[in-house]
TIKOL-700153 format. One record per residue (C-alpha): residue number from 1; residue in three letters; x, y, z. Coordinates in steps of 0.05 Angstrom, whole numbers, plus 5000, padded with zeros to 4 digits. Example, Ala and Ser with C-alpha at 12.3 -4.5 7.8 and 13.67 -1.06 7.14 Angstrom:
2
R  pos  code    c1    c2    c3
R    1   ala  5246  4910  5156
R    2   ser  5273  4979  5143
This chain:
581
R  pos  code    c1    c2    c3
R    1   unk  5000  5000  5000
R    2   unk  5034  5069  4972
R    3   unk  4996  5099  5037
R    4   unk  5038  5056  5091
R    5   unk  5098  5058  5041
R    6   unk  5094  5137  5051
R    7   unk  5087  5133  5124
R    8   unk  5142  5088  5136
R    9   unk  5200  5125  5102
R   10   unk  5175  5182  5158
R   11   unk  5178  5144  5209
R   12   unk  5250  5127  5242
R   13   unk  5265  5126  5295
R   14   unk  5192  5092  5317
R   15   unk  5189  5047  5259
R   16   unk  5208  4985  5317
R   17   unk  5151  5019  5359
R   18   unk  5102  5015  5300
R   19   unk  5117  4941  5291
R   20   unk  5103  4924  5353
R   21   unk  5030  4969  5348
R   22   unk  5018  4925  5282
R   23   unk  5036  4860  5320
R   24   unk  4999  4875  5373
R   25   unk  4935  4895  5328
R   26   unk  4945  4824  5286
R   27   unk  4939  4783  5360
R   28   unk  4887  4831  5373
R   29   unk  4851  4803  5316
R   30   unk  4864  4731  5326
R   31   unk  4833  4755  5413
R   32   unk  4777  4785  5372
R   33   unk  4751  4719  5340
R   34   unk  4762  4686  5396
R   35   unk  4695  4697  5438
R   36   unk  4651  4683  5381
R   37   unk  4686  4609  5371
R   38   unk  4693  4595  5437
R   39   unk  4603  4619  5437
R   40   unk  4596  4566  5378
R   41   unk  4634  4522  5409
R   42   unk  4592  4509  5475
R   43   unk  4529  4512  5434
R   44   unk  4553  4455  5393
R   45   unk  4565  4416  5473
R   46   unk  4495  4449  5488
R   47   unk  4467  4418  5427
R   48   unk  4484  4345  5443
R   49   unk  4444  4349  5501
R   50   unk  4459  4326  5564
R   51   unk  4506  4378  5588
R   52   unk  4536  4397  5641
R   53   unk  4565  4469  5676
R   54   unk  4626  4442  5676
R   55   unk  4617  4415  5601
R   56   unk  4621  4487  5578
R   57   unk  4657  4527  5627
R   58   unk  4721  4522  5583
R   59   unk  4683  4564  5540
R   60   unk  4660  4612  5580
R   61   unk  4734  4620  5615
R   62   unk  4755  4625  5544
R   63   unk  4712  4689  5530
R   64   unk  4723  4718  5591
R   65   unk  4800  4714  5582
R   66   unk  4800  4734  5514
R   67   unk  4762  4794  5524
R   68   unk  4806  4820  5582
R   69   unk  4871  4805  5546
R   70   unk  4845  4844  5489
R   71   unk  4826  4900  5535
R   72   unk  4906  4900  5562
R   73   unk  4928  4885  5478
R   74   unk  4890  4943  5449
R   75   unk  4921  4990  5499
R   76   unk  4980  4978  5487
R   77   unk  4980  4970  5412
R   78   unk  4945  5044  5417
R   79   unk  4995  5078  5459
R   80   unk  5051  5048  5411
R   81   unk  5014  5063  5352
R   82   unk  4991  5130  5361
R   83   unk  5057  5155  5383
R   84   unk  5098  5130  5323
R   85   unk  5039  5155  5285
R   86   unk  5041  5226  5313
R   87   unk  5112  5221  5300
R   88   unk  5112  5202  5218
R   89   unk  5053  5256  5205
R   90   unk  5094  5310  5247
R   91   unk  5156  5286  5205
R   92   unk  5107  5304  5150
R   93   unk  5092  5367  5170
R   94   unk  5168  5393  5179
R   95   unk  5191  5364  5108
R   96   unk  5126  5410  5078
R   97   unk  5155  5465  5126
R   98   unk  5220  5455  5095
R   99   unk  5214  5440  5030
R  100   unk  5181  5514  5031
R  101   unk  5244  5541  5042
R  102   unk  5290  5505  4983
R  103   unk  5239  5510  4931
R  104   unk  5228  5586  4878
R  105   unk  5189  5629  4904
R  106   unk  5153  5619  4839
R  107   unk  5134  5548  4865
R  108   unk  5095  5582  4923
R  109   unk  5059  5643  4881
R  110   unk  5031  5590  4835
R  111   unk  4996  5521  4842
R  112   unk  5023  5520  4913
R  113   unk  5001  5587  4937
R  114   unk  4989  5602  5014
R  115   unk  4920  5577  5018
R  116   unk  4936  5512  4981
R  117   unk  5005  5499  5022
R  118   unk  4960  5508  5094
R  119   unk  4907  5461  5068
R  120   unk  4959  5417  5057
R  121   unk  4995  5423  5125
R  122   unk  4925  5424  5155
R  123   unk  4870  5384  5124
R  124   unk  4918  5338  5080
R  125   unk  4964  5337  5147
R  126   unk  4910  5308  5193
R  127   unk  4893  5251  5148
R  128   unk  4958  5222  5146
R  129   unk  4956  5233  5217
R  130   unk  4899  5197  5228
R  131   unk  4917  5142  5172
R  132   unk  4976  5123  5207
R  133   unk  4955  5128  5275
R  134   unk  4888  5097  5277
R  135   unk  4858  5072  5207
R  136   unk  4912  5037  5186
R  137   unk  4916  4998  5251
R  138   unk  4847  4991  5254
R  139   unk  4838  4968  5185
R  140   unk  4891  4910  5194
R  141   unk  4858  4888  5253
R  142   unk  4792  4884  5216
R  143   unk  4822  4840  5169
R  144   unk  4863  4791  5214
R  145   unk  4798  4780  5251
R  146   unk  4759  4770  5194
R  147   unk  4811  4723  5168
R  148   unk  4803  4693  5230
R  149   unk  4734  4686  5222
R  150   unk  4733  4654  5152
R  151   unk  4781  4606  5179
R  152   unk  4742  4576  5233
R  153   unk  4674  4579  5197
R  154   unk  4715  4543  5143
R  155   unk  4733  4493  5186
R  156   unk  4672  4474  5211
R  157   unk  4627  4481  5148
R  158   unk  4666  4501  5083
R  159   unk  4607  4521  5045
R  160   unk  4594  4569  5100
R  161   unk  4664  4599  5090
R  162   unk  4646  4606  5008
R  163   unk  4577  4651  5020
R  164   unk  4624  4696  5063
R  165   unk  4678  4703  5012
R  166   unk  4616  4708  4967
R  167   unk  4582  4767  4996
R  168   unk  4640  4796  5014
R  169   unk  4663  4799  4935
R  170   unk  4609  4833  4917
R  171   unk  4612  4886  4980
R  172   unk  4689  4895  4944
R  173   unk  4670  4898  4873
R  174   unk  4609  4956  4890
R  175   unk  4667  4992  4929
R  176   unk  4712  4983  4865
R  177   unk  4667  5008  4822
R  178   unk  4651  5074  4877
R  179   unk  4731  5085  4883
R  180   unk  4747  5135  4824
R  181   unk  4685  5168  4839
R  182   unk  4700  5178  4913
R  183   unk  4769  5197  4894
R  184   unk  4748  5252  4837
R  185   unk  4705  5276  4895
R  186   unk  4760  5284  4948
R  187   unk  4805  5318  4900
R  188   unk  4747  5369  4888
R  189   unk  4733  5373  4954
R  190   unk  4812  5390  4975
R  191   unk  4813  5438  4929
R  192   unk  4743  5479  4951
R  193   unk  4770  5479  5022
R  194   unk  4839  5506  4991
R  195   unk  4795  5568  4963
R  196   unk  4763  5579  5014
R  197   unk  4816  5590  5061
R  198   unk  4836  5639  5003
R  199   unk  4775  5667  5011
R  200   unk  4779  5670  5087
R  201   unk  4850  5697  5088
R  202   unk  4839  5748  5031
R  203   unk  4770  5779  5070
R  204   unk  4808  5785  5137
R  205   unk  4874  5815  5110
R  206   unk  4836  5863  5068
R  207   unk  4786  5878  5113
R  208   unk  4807  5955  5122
R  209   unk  4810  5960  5050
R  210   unk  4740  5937  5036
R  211   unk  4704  5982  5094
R  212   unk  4742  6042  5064
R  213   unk  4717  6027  4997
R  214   unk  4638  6001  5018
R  215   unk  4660  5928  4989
R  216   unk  4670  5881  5051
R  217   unk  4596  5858  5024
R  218   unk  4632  5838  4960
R  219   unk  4688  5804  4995
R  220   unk  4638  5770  5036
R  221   unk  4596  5754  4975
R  222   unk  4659  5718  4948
R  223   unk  4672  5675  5010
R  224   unk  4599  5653  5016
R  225   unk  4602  5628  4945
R  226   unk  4668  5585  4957
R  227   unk  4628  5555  5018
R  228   unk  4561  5547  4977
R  229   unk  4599  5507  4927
R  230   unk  4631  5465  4977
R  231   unk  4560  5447  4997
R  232   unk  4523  5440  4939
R  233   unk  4583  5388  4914
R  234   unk  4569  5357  4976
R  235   unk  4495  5352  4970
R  236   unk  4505  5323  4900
R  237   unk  4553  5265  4910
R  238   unk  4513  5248  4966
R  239   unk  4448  5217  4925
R  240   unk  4510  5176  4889
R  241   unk  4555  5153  4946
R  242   unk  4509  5145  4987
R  243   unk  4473  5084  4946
R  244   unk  4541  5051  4920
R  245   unk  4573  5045  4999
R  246   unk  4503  5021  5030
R  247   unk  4500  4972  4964
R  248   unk  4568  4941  4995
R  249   unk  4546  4936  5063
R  250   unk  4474  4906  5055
R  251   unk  4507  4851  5003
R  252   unk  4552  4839  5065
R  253   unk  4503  4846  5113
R  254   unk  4467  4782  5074
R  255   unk  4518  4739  5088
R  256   unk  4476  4695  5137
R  257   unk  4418  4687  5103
R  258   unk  4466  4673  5039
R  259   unk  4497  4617  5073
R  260   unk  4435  4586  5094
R  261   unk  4401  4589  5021
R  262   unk  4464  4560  4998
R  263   unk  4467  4515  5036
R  264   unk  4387  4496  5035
R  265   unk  4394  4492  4953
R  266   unk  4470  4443  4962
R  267   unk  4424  4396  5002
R  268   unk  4361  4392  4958
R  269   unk  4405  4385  4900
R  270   unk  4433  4327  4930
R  271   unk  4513  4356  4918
R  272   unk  4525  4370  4997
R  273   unk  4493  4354  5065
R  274   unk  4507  4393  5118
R  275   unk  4522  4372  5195
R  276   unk  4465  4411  5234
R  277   unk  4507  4402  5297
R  278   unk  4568  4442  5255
R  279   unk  4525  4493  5218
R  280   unk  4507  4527  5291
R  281   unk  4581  4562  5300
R  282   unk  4591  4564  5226
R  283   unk  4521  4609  5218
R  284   unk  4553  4645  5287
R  285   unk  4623  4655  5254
R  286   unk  4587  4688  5189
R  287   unk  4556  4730  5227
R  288   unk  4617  4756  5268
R  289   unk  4660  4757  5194
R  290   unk  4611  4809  5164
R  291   unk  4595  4849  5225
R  292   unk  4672  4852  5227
R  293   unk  4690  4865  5160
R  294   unk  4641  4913  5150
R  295   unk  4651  4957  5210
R  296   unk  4726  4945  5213
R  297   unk  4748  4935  5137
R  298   unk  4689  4971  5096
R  299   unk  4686  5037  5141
R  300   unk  4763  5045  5146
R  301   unk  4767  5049  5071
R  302   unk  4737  5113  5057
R  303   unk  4785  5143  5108
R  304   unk  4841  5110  5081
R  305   unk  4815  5144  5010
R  306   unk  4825  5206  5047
R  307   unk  4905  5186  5078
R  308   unk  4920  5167  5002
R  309   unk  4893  5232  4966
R  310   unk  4932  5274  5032
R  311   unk  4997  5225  5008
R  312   unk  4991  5246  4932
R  313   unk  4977  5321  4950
R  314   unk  5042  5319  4996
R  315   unk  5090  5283  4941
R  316   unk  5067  5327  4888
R  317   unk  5082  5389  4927
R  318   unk  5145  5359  4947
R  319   unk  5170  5336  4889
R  320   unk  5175  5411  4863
R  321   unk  5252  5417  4852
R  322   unk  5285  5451  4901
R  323   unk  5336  5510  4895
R  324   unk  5410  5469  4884
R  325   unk  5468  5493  4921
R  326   unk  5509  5465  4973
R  327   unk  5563  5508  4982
R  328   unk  5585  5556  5043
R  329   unk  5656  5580  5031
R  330   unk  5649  5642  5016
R  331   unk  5707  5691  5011
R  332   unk  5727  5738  5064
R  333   unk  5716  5798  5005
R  334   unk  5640  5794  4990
R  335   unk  5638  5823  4926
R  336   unk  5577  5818  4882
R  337   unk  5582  5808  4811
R  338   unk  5534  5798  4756
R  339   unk  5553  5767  4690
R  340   unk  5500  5774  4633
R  341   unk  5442  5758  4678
R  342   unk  5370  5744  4643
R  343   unk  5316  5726  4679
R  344   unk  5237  5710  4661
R  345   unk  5185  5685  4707
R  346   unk  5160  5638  4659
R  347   unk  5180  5597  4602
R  348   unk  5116  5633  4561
R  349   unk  5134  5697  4588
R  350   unk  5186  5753  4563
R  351   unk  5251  5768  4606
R  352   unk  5244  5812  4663
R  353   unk  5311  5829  4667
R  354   unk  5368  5813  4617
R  355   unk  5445  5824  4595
R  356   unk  5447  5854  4657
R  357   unk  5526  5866  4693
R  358   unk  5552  5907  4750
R  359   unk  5599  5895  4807
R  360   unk  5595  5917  4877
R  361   unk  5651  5906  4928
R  362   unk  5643  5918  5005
R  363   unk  5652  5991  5026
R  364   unk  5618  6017  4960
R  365   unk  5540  6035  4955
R  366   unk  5508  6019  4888
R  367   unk  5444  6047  4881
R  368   unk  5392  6012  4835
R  369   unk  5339  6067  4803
R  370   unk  5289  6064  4750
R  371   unk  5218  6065  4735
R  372   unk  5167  6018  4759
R  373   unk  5170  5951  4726
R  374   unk  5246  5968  4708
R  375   unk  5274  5903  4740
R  376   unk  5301  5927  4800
R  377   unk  5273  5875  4854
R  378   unk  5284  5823  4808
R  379   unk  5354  5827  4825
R  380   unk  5349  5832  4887
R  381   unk  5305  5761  4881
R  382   unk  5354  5725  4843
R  383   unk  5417  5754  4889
R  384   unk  5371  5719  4950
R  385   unk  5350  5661  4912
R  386   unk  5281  5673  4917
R  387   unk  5286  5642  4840
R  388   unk  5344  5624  4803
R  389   unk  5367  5651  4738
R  390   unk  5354  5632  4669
R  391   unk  5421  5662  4638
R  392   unk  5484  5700  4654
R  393   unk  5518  5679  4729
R  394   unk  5516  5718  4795
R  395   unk  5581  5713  4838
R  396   unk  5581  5727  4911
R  397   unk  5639  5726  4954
R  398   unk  5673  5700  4893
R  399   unk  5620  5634  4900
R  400   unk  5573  5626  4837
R  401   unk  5492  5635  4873
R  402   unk  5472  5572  4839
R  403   unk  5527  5528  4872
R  404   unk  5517  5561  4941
R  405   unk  5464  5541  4994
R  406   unk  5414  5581  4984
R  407   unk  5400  5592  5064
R  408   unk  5477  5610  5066
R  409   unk  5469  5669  5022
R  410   unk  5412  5699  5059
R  411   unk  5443  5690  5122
R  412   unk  5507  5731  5101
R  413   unk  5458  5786  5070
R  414   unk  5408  5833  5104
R  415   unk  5340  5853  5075
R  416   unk  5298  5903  5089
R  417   unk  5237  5909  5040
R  418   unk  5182  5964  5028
R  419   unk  5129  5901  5046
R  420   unk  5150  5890  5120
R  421   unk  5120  5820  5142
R  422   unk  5115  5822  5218
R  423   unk  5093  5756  5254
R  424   unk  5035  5761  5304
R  425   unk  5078  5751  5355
R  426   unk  5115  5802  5413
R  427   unk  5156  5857  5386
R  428   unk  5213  5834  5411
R  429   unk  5203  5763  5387
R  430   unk  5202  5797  5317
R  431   unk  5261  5835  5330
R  432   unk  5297  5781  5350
R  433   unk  5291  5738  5285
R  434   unk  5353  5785  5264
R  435   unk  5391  5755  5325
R  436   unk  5354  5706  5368
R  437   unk  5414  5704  5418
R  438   unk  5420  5787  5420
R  439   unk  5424  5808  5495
R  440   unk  5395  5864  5524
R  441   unk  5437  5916  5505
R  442   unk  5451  5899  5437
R  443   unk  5375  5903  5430
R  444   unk  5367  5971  5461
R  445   unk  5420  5992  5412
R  446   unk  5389  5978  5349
R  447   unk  5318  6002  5379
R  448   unk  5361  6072  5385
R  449   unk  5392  6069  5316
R  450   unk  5327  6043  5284
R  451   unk  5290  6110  5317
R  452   unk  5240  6057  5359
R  453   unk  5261  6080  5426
R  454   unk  5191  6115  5428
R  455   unk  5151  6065  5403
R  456   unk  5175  6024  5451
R  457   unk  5156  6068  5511
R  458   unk  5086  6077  5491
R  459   unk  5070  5999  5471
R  460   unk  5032  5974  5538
R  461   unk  5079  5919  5551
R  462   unk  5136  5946  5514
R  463   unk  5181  5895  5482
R  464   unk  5136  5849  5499
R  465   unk  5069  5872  5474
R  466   unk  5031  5837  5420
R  467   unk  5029  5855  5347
R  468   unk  4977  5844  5307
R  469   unk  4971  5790  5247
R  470   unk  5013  5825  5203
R  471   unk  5039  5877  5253
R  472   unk  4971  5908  5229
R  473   unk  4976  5954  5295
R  474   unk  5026  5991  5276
R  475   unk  5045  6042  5223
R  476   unk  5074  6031  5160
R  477   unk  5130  6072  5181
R  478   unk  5136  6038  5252
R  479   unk  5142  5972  5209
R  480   unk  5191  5994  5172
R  481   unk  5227  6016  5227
R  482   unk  5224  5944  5261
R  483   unk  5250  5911  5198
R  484   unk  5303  5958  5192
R  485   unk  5322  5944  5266
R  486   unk  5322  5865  5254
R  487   unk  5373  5888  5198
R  488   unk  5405  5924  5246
R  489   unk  5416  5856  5293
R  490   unk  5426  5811  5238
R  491   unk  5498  5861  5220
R  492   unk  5504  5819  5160
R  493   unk  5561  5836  5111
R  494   unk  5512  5847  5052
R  495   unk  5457  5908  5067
R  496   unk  5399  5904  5020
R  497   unk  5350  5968  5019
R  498   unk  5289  5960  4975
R  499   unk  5247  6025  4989
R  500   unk  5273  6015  5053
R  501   unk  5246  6083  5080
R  502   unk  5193  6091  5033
R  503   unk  5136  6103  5088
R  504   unk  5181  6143  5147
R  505   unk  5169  6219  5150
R  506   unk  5231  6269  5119
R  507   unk  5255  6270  5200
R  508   unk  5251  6196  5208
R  509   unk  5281  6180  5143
R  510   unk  5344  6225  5158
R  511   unk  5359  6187  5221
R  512   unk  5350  6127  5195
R  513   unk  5390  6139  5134
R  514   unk  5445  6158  5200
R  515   unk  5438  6096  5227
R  516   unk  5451  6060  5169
R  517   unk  5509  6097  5145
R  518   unk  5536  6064  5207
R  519   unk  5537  6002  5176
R  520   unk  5569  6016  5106
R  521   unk  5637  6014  5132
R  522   unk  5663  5951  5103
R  523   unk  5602  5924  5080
R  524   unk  5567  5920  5006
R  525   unk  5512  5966  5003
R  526   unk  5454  5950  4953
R  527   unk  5404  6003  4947
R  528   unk  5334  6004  4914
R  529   unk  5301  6069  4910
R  530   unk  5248  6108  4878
R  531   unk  5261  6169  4910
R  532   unk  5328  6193  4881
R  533   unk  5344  6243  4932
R  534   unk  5355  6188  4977
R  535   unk  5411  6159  4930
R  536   unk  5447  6219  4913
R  537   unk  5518  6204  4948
R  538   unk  5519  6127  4925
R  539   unk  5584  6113  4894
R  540   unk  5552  6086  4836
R  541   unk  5471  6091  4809
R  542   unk  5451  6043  4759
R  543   unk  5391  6059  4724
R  544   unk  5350  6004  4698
R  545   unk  5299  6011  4643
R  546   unk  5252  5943  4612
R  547   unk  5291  5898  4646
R  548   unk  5363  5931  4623
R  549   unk  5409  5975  4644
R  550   unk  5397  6046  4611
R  551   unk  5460  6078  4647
R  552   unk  5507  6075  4708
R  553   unk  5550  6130  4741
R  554   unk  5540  6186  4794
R  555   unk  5489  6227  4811
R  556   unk  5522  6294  4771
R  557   unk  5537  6245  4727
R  558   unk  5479  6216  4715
R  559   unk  5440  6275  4705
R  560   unk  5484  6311  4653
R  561   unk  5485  6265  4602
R  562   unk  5426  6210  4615
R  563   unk  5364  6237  4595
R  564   unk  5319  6178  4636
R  565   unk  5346  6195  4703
R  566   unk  5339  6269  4685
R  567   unk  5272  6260  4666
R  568   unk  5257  6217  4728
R  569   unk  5299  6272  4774
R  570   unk  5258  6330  4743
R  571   unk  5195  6290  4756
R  572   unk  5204  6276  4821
R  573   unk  5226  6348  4834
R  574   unk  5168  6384  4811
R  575   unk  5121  6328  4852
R  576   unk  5165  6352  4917
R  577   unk  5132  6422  4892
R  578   unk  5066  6398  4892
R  579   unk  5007  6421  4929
R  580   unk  4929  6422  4938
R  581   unk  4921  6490  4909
C-alpha cells in the first residue's frame, strides 16, 4: 500500500515501535475471534444434550479471558501506535515546512500558493495523521479478525466459508466500482477547502480595504460562494455515494441468510449435506465475519481514500525541485558580481531582466533606480535566491549563487523590504529573528539606531506587547522601522534596501539613513530606490529601464548626460513642489 509505504519512510526512529503496534493489532485480531468460537463452540456441547456446567465452562473461561487480554492488547498496541503515528505525520509536516524554504518562490505564488500549502499542512496533514495512527491499525485488525473468522467457519462448514467470501466479493467489487468516483470527489473537495481559506485569508487581511471602499459585502459575497459550492458538491455526490457504499454493506450484511440458502439449495440438489450440529458456530462465525469486516474493513476504507489523496497532495508538492546549492565558503571579500544575467518568470513569458552586469565590492554603495517595472527587485530576488536565473551567472563572495546554499546566502545578506511582514507575535520576538541570541543591550542599541526608542515606551507591555497578524497595529512607518532594526541585529556583511524608507516621514528618514550609514563601513551596500534624493551620494547609480540597464555612474553624472534619470529627477522634483492648490 503506497499509503503505509509513505508513512514508513517518515517514520524512524519509531518504525520498531510501530511494529510492535501492528503486532499487537494482528493478535488483537486473532483475541477478537476468539469469543465468538469459543460461543459456537459450547452451543455445539449444548446441542448434544445432556450437558453439564462444567461441560462448557472452558468456554465461557475462554471468552472471559480473551476479552480481558484484548482490553490490556488494544492499549497497548494504541499507545505504541499513536505515538509512532504522531511522529511520521509530524515528520510530515516539517519536510512540507521545509521544502518551503528550498523551493522558487515561483513554486509558492503558483499552484502551491498560501492557501493551498495550509490546506495541505492542515486538512491533508491530519489525514495522514489519522491514517497512520488509527485507520491503518484499525483496518489491519479488521482483516486479521475477519481472516480469522473465515478460517474457523471454514473449518467447521466450508460452504459456510464460500457465501462469506461470496458476499464479501460483491461488498468489494460495488466499492471498486465507487473508488474513482469517491476519489474525483475528494480531489474536488481538497481543492474547495483550499479556496476557501483563500477566501477566508483574503477577507480578513483586506478587511480595512473593503470598509474604506463600501465592498466588505463583496468580499463577503465571494467567501459565501466558495462555501456554497463546497455544499452544493456535497449535497450532489451524496444521492450517488450514498447508494454505492450502503449497496456494499447490505450485500455483506446478507451473508447469513446467503449461507443458509446456499446451503438449503446444496442439500436439495443432493451435491452437499450439511452437519446441523456444525452449521450452529459456522452460521455464528458468518455472522461475526461480516459484522467485522464491514465495520472494521468497509468503514476504514473511505478514510484510508482520504490518507491516500493527503499522500499524493504531499509528494506532488514535494516533488517541486528545490533550489540546488550546497556550498558555504564564501570569501572573506563579499563582492557581488553579475555576469550577463537574464531572467523570466515563465517559460511563456518575456525576460524581466536581461544582459544585465555590474559589480559591487564591500565599502561601496550601488544604488539601483528606475521606473516601475524596470527590474530592479528582480535582482534583488535572484541575488537571495528567491528564483534562480535563466542566463548570465551571479558571483558572491567570489562563490557562483547557483552552487551556494541558498540559506547561506541569505544569512550573510540583510533585507529590508518596502512590504515588511511582521509575525503576530511580541515585538521583541520579531526583533529578534535578526539575532535570536542578541542580549539586552545589543537590543536597546538597534531600537536607538532604528529610531523605535519611542515606540517602545508607549507599547503597553513594551518589548513584549503583542502585534497584530501582520503587525497590522502599527504604522507603515513603525514597520519599517522594526524591519530595519532586525537588519540592524542581523549586521550581515551584505545590506539590501528595497524602498527601505519609503513610508518614514523626511525626520525619520534622515535618522534612519544615520543609522545605516553606520553600517556601510566595510560592508556592500545594495540600494533600491524610487526616490532619488535618497541615492544621491551612492558611489555608483545604475539605472535600469525594461529589464536593462539604461546607464550607470553618479548622481552629477547621471544627470548631465542621461536623459531617463533626468527625466525621472525633474519628475520627482516638481512632485516635491506639489500642492492642493
Amino acid at each position: 500500500m503506497k499509503l503505509l509505504t509513505f508513512i514508513w519512510q517518515y517514520m524512524p526512529p519509531k518504525r520498531s515501535q510501530y511494529l510492535s503496534a501492528l503486532g499487537l493489532t494482528v493478535l488483537e485480531g486473532v483475541l477478537t475471534a476468539t469469543p465468538p468460537l469459543a460461543v459456537g463452540l459450547g452451543l455445539m456441547q449444548l446441542a448434544q444434550g445432556n450437558t453439564a456446567l462444567i461441560d462448557v465452562a472452558p468456554y465461557a473461561a475462554a471468552c472471559f479471558l480473551a476479552v480481558v487480554l484484548r482490553i490490556w492488547v488494544i492499549g497497548r498496541a494504541w499507545k505504541l501506535g499513536y505515538g509512532a503515528g504522531n511522529h511520521a505525520s509530524e515528520m510530515v509536516r516539517n519536510r512540507i515546512v521545509e521544502h518551503m524554504r528550498k523551493v522558487p518562490l515561483g513554486v509558492l505564488s503558483g499552484r502551491w500558493a498560501p492557501a493551498r500549502l495550509a490546506a495541505l499542512i492542515t486538512e491533508d496533514g491530519r489525514w495522514i495523521n489519522e491514517s497512520s495512527s488509527f485507520y491503518l491499525v484499525r483496518f489491519l485488525n479488521g482483516v486479521v479478525a475477519t481472516t480469522a473468522f473465515l478460517f474457523f467457519a471454514a473449518w467447521f462448514e466450508p460452504v459456510a466459508a464460500l457465501g462469506i467470501v461470496l458476499a464479501m466479493s460483491g461488498g468489494l467489487c460495488v466499492m471498486a466500482i465507487a473508488k474513482p468516483i469517491i476519489s474525483r470527489f475528494i480531489k474536488y473537495r481538497n481543492e474547495q477547502i483550499a479556496e476557501a481559506t483563500l477566501r477566508i485569508g483574503e477577507y480578513a487581511d483586506g478587511i480595512a480595504v473593503f470598509r474604506a471602499f463600501g465592498r466588505s459585502g463583496d468580499a463577503q459575497k465571494k467567501f459565501r460562494e466558495a462555501v456554497n459550492d463546497m455544499h452544493e458538491s456535497n449535497v450532489a455526490i451524496t444521492p450517488i455515494l450514498t447508494p454505492l457504499s450502503q449497496a456494499g454493506a447490505a450485500l455483506i450484511s446478507f451473508a447469513g441468510p446467503l449461507v443458509i440458502v446456499l446451503v438449503a439449495v446444496l442439500h436439495m440438489q443432493g451435491v452437499y449435506s450439511a452437519d446441523p450440529l456444525t452449521m450452529i458456530p459456522a452460521l455464528f462465525l458468518t455472522l461475526a465475519a461480516a459484522t467485522t469486516f464491514l465495520v472494521a474493513v468497509l468503514k476504514t476504507l473511505l478514510p484510508l481514500e482520504l490518507g491516500s489523496r493527503a499522500e499524493v497532495n504531499i509528494n506532488g508538492f514535494l516533488s517541486s525541485p528545490e533550489l540546488a546549492g550546497t556550498r558555504t565558503d564564501f570569501s572573506d571579500d563579499l563582492s557581488l558580481r553579475f555576469e550577463d544575467v537574464g531572467f523570466r518568470y515563465a517559460d511563456d513569458k518575456p525576460d524581466a531582466i536581461s544582459d544585465v552586469s555590474f559589480t559591487t565590492e564591500p565599502g561601496k554603495v550601488t544604488a539601483i533606480v528606475g521606473p516601475s517595472g524596470a527590474g530592479k527587485s528582480t535582482l534583488i530576488s535572484l541575488l537571495l535566491r528567491f528564483h534562480d536565473r535563466s542566463a548570465g551567472r551571479i558571483e558572491l563572495g567570489g562563490l557562483d549563487t547557483m552552487d551556494a546554499d541558498p540559506g547561506a546566502i541569505q544569512s550573510v545578506v540583510s533585507l529590508v523590504s518596502q512590504d515588511v511582514h511582521l509575525f503576530r507575535d511580541t515585538l521583541r520576538a520579531n526583533l529578534l529573528l535578526g539575532d535570536p541570541d542578541a542580549d539586552e543591550a545589543r537590543l536597546a542599541e538597534v531600537i536607538e539606531a532604528a529610531q523605535l526608542s519611542e515606540l517602545v515606551d508607549l507599547l503597553p507591555n513594551g518589548l513584549d506587547t503583542m502585534l497584530g497578524d501582520t503587525g497590522r497595529t502599527l504604522s507603515g512607518g513603525e514597520r519599517q522601522r522594526v524591519a530595519i532594526a532586525r537588519a540592524l541585529l542581523k549586521d550581515a556583511p551584505v545590506i539590501v534596501l528595497d524602498e527601505a524608507t519609503s513610508a518614514m516621514d523626511p525626520i525619520t528618514e534622515r535618522a534612519i539613513q544615520q543609522a545605516i550609514a553606520a553600517l556601510e563601513d566595510g560592508r556592500t551596500v545594495i540600494v533600491i530606490a524610487h526616490r532619488l534624493r535618497t541615492v544621491m551620494d551612492a558611489d555608483e547609480i545604475i539605472v535600469m529601464d525594461q529589464g536593462r540597464i539604461a546607464a550607470r555612474g553618479t548622481h552629477d553624472d547621471l544627470l548631465a548626460r542621461d536623459p531617463l534619470y533626468a527625466r525621472l529627477w525633474a519628475a520627482q522634483e516638481k512632485a516635491a513642489g506639489w500642492r492642493l492648490r
